[in-house]
C-alpha positions as a Markdown table, in Angstrom:
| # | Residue | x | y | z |
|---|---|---|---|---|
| 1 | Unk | -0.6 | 6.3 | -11.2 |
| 2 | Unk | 1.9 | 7.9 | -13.9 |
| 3 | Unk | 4.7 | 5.8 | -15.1 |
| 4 | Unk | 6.5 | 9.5 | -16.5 |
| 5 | Unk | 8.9 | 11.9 | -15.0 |
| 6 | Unk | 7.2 | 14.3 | -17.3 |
| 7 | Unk | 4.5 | 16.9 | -15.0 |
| 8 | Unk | 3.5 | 18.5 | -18.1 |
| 9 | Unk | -0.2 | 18.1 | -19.2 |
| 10 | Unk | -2.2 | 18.1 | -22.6 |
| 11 | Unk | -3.1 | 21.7 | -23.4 |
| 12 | Unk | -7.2 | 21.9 | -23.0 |
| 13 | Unk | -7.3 | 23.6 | -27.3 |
| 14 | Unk | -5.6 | 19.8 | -27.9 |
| 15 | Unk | -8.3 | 17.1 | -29.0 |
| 16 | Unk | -7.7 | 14.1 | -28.2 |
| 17 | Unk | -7.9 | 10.6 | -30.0 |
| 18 | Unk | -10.3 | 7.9 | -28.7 |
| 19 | Unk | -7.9 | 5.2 | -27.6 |
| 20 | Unk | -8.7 | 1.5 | -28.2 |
| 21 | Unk | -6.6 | -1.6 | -26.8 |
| 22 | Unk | -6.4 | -5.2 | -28.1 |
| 23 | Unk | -3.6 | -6.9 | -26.4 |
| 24 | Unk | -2.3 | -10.3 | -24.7 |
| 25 | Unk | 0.0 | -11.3 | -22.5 |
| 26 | Unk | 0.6 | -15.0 | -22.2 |
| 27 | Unk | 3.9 | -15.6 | -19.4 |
| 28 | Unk | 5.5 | -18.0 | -16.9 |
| 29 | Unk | 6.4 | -17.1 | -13.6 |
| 30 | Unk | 8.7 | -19.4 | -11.6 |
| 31 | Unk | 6.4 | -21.4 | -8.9 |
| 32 | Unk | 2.9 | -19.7 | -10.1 |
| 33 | Unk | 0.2 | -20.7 | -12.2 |
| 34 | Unk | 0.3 | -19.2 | -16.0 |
| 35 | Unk | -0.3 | -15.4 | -16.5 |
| 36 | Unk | -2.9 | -14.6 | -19.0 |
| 37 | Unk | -3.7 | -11.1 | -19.2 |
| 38 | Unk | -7.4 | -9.7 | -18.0 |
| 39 | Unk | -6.8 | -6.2 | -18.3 |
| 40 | Unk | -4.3 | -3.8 | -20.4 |
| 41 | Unk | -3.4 | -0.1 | -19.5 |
| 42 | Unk | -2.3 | 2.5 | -22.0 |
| 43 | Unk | -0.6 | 5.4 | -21.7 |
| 44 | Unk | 1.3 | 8.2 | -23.0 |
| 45 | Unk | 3.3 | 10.3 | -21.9 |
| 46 | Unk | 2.0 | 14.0 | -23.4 |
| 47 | Unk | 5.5 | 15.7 | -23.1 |
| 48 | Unk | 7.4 | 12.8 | -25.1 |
| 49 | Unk | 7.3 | 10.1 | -26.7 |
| 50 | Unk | 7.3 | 7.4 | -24.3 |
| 51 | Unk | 4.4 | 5.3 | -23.4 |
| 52 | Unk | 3.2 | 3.1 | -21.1 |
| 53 | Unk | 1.5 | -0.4 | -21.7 |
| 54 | Unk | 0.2 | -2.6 | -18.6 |
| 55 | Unk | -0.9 | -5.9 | -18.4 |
| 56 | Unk | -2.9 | -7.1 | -15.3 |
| 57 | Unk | -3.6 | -11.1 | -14.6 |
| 58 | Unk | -5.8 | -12.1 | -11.3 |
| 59 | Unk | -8.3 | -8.8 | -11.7 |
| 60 | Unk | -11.3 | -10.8 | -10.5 |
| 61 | Unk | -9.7 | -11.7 | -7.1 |
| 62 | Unk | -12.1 | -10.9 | -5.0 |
| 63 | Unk | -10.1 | -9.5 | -2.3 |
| 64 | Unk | -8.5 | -7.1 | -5.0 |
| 65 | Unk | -5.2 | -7.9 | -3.6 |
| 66 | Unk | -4.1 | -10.9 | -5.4 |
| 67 | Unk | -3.1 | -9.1 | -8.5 |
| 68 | Unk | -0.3 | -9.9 | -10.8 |
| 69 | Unk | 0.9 | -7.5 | -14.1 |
| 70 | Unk | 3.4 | -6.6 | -16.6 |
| 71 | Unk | 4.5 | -3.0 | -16.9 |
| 72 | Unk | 6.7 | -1.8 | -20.2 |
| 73 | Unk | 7.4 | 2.1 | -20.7 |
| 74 | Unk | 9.4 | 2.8 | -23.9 |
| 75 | Unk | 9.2 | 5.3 | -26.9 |
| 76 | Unk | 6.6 | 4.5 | -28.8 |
| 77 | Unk | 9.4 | 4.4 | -32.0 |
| 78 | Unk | 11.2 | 1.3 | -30.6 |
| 79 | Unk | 13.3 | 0.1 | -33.1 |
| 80 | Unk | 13.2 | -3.9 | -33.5 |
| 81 | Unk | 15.3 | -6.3 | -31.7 |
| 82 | Unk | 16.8 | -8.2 | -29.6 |
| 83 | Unk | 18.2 | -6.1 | -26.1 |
| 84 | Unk | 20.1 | -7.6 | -23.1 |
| 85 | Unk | 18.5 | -6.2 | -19.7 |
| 86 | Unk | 22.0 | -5.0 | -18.6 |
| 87 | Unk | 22.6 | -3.4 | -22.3 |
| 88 | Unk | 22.8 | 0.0 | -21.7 |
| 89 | Unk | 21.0 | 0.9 | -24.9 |
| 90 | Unk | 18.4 | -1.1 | -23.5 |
| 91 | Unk | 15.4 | 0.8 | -24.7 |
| 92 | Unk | 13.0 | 0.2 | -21.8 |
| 93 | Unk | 12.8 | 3.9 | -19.7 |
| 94 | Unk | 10.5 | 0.6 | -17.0 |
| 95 | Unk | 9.9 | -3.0 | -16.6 |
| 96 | Unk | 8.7 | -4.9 | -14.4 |
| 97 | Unk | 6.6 | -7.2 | -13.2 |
| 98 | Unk | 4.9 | -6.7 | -10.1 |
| 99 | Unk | 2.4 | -8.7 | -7.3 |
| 100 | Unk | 0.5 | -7.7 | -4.5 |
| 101 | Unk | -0.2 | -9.2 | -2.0 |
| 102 | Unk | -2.6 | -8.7 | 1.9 |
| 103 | Unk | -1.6 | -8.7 | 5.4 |
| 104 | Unk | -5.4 | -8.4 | 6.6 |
| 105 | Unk | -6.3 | -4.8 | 6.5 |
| 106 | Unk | -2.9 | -3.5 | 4.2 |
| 107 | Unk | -1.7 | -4.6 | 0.5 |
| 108 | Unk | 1.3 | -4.4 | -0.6 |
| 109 | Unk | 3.4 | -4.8 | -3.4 |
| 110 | Unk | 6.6 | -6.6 | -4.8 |
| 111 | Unk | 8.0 | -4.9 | -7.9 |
| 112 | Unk | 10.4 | -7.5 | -9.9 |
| 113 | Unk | 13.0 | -5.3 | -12.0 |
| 114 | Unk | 14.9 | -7.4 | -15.1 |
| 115 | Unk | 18.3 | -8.1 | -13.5 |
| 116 | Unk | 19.7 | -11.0 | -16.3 |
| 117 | Unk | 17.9 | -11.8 | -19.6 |
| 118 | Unk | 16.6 | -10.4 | -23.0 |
| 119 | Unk | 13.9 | -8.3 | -24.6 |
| 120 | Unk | 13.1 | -8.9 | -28.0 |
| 121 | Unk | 11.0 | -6.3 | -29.7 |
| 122 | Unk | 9.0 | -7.1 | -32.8 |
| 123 | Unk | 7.8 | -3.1 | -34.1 |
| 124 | Unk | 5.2 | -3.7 | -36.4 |
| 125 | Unk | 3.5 | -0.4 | -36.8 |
| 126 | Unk | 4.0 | 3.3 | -35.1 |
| 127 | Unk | 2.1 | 5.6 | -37.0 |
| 128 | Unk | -0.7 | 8.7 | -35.4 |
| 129 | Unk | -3.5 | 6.4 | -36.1 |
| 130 | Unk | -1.9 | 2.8 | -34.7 |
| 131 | Unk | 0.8 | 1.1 | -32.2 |
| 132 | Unk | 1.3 | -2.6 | -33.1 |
| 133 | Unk | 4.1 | -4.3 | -31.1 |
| 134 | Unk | 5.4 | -7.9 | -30.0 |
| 135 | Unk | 7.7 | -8.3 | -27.4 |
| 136 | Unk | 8.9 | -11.2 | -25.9 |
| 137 | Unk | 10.8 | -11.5 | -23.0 |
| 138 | Unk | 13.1 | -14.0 | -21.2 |
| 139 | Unk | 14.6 | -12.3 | -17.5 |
| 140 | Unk | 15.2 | -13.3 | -13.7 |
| 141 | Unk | 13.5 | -10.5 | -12.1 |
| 142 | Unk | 14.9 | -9.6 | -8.6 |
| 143 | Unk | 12.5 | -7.4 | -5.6 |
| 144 | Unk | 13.7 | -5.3 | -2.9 |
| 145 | Unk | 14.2 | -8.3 | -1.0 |
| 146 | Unk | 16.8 | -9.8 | -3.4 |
| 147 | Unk | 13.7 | -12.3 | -4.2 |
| 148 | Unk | 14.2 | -13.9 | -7.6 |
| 149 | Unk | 11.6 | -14.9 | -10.4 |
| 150 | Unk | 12.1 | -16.3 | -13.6 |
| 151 | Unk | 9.5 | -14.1 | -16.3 |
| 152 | Unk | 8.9 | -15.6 | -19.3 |
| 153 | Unk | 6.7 | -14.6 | -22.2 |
| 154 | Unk | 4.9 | -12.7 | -25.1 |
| 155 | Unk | 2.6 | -9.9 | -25.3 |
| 156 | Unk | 0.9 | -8.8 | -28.8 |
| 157 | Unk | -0.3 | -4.8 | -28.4 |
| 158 | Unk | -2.7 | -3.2 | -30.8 |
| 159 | Unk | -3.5 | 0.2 | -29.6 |
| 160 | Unk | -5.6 | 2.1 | -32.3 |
| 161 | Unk | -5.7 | 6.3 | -31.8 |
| 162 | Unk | -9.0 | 7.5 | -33.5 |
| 163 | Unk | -9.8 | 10.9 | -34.1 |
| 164 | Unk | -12.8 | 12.4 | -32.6 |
């Protein structure tokens, strides 16, 4: 899955660091248990400077379609502060959080996009070698079907880029 409108790809001559994450997620969602992250997603964008970070909760359902997550896409130089969702210098390019969920033999999903609420972004580090962020968020995330959660949290990120 890409999160980028970019197509471009990394040259083959270009070596590439050896990405390490250490991240949490701690949130509440309106009428579910907590969200504690299991597994986090990085990525970057080759062609920019934006990046993608993921959190997943539920990974060890059995069924596989149970799962529950946090998806951020912003430059990787986000300034700090505090951003209103209907700012528009809100510096998110994404954010969501999503669900899936089974009708036996199909999964689907249900993407909940910040409608009302704040970001507030704590840039600790950007530098070639590290990415250290805190964000916490406060929204009312709405879905297709004009469905409304209340998403509340904090994430730490610590992604270290080692050369090979």
């Amino acid at each position: 899955m890409s999160f980028f409108k970019s197509k471009n790809t990394i040259s083959a001559n270009t070596a590439e660091p050896v990405i390490t994450v250490s991240a949490e997620t701690l949130a509440t969602i309106s009428g579910r248990v907590k969200f504690e992250s299991q597994i986090v997603e990085y990525a970057a964008d080759p062609a920019s400077n934006q990046i993608a970070l993921v959190t997943r909760a539920n990974t060890q359902d059995y069924s596989h379609r149970s799962k529950k997550g946090l998806v951020l896409v912003f430059d990787k130089n986000i300034k700090s502060g505090t951003y209103p969702v209907t700012d528009t210098g809100f510096p998110f390019e994404d954010a969501y959080y999503f669900e899936t969920g089974t009708i036996p033999g199909f999964t689907t999903s249900f993407t909940f996009k910040p409608k009302s609420g704040t970001f507030t972004v704590e840039a600790i580090e950007a530098s070639p070698e590290k990415l250290h962020y805190q964000i916490g968020f406060d929204f009312k995330g709405v879905d297709e079907r004009n469905r409304e959660l209340k998403i509340a949290g904090k994430s730490t990120y610590i992604v270290f880029l080692q050369p090979q």
